[in-house]
N, C-alpha and C positions, 0 to 999 in steps of 0.2 A: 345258170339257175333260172328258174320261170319267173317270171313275175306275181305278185300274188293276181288271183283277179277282184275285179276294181265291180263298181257298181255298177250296171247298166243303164240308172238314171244318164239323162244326157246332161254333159257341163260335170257331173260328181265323182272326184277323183279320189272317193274313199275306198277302202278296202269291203268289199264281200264278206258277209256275216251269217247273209240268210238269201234262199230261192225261193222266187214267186210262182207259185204254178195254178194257171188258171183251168177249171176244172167245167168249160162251156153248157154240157147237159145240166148239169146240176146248179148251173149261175154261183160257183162259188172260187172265190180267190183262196188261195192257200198257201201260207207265210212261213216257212219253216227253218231247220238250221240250212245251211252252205249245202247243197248236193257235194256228194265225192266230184262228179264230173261235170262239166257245161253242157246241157242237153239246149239242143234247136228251139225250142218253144216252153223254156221257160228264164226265170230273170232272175239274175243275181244283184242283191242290194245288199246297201251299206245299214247300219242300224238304226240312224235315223228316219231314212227310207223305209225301212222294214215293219216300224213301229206307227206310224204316222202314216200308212198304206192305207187309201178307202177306193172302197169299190162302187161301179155302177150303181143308179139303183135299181134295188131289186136284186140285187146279188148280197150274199153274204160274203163276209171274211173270215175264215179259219187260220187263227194265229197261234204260232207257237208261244207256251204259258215259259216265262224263263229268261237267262241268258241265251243272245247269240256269241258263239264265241268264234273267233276268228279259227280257221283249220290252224292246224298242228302241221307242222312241214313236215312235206313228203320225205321218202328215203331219198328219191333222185337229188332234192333242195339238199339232204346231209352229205350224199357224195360230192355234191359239187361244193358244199362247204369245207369239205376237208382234203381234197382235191385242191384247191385255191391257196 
């Protein structure tokens, strides 16, 4: 079974809730739920992280209005639940 993934803060071994995705042209950060996938050049954070996010200045933040909710486990995480 996969591990779930963890924050990409360095030292924070909480669980992913929400992707940071920095959006360069436009100088703006963007805070959203969990991507389905880990993509190269953006950042997976914990809620604290998520919430508490400030940007450069002169860049805005774009965050998501809401709960972050932890994902829903995959089908692969059920088979190997029930497989075990």
């Amino acid at each position: 079974m996969r591990s779930p993934r963890r924050c990409s803060r360095n030292g924070c071994p909480r669980q992913a809730v929400a992707t940071l995705t920095y959006v360069y042209n436009e100088s703006t950060a963007v805070v959203g739920p969990l991507a389905a996938f880990a993509e190269p050049h953006t950042y997976d954070l914990c809620e604290p992280h998520a919430r508490s996010l400030t940007a450069p200045r002169g860049w805005e933040v774009v965050r998501h209005e809401g709960e972050f909710e932890p994902p829903p486990p995959t089908t692969d995480d059920l088979v190997a639940l029930a497989e075990a």
